[in-house]
N, C-alpha and C positions, 0 to 999 in steps of 0.2 A: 609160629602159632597162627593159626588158620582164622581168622576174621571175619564173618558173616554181617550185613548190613540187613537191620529192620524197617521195613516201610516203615515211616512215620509220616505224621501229619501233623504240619505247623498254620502258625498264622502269619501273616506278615500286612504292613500297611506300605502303600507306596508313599514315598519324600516328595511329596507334589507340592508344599506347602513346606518343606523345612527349608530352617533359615537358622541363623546364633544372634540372637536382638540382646538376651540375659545370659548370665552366668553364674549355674547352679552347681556348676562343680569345674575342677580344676582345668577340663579339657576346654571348655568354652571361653570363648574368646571372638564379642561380638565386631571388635576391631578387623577381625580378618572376614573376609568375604567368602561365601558358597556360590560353588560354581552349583546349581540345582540340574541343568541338562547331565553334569557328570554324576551328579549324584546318585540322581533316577539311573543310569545306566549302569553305576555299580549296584544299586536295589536291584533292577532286572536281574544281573549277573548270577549275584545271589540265589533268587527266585526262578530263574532258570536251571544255574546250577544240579539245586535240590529237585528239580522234576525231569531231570533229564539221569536222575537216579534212581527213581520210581515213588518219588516223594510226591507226599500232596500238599498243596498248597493253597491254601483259601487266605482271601484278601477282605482286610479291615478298610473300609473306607474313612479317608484320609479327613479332618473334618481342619478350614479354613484357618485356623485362630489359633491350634494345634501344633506348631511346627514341630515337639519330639513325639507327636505320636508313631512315626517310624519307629520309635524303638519300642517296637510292640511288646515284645518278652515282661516288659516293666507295668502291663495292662492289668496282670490275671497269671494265677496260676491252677493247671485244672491236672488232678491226679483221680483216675479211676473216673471220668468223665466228672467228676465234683469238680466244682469251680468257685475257687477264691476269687474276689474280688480285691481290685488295687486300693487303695488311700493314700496320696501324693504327702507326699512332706512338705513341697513347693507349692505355692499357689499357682505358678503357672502351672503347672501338668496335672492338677485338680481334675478339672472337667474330661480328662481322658480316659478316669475311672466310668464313669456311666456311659462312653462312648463305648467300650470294652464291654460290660454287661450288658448295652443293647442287642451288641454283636450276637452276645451268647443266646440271649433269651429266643431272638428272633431265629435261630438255628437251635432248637430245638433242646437245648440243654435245660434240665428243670432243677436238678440239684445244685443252686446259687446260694451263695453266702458274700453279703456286704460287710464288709470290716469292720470292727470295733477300731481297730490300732492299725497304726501306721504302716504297710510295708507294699513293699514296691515291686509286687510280683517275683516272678522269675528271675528280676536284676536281683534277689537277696534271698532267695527259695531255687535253692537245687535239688532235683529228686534223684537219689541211687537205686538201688534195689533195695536195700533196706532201711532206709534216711532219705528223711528230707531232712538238707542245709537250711539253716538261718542265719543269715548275714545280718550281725545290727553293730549300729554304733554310730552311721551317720545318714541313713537313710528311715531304717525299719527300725519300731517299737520294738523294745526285747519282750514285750507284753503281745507281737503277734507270733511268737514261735509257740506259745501255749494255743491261741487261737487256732494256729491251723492242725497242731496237734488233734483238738479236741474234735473240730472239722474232717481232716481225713484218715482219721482212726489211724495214725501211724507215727511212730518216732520220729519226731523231732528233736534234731541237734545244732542248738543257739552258739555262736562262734562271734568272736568280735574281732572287727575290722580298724586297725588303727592309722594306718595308712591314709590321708585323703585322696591321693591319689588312687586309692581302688577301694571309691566310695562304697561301691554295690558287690554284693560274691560274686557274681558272674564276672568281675574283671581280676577276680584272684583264685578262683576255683572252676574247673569244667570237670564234669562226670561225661566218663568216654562211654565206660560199660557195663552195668552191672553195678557193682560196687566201688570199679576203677575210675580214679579221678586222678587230675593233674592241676597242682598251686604252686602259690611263692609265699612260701613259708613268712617274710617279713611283713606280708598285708595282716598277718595274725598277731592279736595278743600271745603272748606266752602259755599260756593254759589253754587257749583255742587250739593253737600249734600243739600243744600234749596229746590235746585231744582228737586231731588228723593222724599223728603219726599213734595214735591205739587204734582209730577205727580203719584206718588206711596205711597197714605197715610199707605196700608195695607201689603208693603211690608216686607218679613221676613228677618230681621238683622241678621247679621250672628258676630260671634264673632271673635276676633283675631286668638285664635286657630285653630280654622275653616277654617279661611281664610289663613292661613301661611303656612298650608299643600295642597294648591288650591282646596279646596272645593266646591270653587264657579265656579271651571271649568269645568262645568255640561253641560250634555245634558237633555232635558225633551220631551217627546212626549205629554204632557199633562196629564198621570198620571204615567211614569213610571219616574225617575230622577235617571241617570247615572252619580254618584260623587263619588272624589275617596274614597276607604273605611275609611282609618284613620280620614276621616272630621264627627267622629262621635257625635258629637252634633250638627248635621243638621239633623241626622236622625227624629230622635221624632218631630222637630216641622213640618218637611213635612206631616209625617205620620196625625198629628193633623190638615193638612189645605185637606188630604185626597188622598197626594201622597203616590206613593209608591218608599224609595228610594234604587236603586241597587248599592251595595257599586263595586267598582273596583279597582284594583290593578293594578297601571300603575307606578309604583316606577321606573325601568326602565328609561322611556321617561320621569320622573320627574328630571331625573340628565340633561334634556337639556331645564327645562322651562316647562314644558308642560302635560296636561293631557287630560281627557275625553274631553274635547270642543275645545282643541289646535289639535287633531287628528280628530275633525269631522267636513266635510261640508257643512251644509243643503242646499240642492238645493230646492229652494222655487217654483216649477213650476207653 
């Protein structure tokens, strides 16, 4: 099957400032130490990557006190240039929310909406062609999947996440294309799970292993898919549905949670 890539345009913030001081979920661990020159040099990678495939790439600046604001994706979610606004569940990552709306306002976007409830952008909001995902259970208010409902005129489908270890969707579900996604069925409750395999009879399961090293915290432009390298038994089945996948190294920004899809934010204009 023949695979076409769409220019997209992300956001992204450089690690110039990240560190693991707290531990807000299970990957953190401020006992171990960031190398940050390696850091920043897988961010580049990244961010080169994506423009060196005719992607664009606009940059969040990094603000001091901030250190997960690299994982920009968790900022904002913007569908049809409308743009949600974040609300941290954390008190550390609080102030990253109006960091994120500055961004927008000041670039021109007018259709803004500040959250009533709790959700954590993109880390728990995945857009398909006909769905937007809702991740909740340990991040997101199951009270913001109506919000953004009512916000971007379009279906939304609430999924719970039982797993702590794949606190946010984005580390248990990636949407390749269209309406194709790829998960690990056990980060789902049972009735979440019923409800992937009705709206997604052909999507590609991913395995434990896979999922444990966040494999599924993937970018896709529609034939290229940006996951990290160790998730390599996702390679081959991509390549068989006619992707092409770009392994990356982002080990790094994995000691704070995070990878390929925690550092990018697609601006949907």
């Amino acid at each position: 099957m023949r695979r076409d890539a769409t220019p997209r345009r992300y956001l992204m913030c450089p690690p110039a400032h990240f560190k693991v001081t707290y531990s807000i979920n299970p990957w953190m661990d401020p006992t171990k130490p960031v190398d940050l020159p390696l850091a920043l040099a897988q961010w580049e990678d990244l961010r080169d990557r994506y423009r060196s495939l005719g992607h664009t790439v606009e940059v969040l600046d990094p603000v001091p006190d901030l250190p997960d604001m690299v994982y920009a994706a968790n900022g904002a979610t913007v569908v049809d240039g409308r743009v949600l606004g974040a609300r941290f569940a954390h008190p550390e990552r609080a102030a990253e929310a109006e960091a994120h709306l500055a961004w927008f306002r000041a670039h021109g976007y007018t259709e803004i909406h500040e959250p009533a409830h709790i959700n954590e952008g993109e880390g728990d909001f995945a857009v398909t062609a006909s769905y937007v995902l809702s991740g909740r259970g340990f991040r997101s208010s199951p009270l913001s999947a109506d919000e953004a409902q009512e916000f971007f005129g379009r279906p939304v489908i609430g999924l719970d996440l039982v797993d702590p270890r794949y606190y946010h969707l984005d580390t248990a579900l990636s949407v390749l294309d269209g309406d194709e996604v790829m998960y690990f069925p056990e980060a789902f409750s049972p009735g979440s799970r019923a409800v992937l395999r009705r709206l997604f009879p052909d999507a590609l399961i991913a395995t434990e292993r896979d999922a444990a090293v966040l494999g599924l915290n993937a970018v896709s432009d529609g034939r290229h898919v940006f996951l990290p390298q160790a998730a390599t038994g996702l390679f081959e089945p991509l390549r068989e549905r006619g992707f092409e996948p770009v392994g990356m190294d982002l080990g790094e920004l994995l000691k704070g949670g995070g990878s390929v899809k925690c550092c990018t934010l697609e601006l949907r204009d």
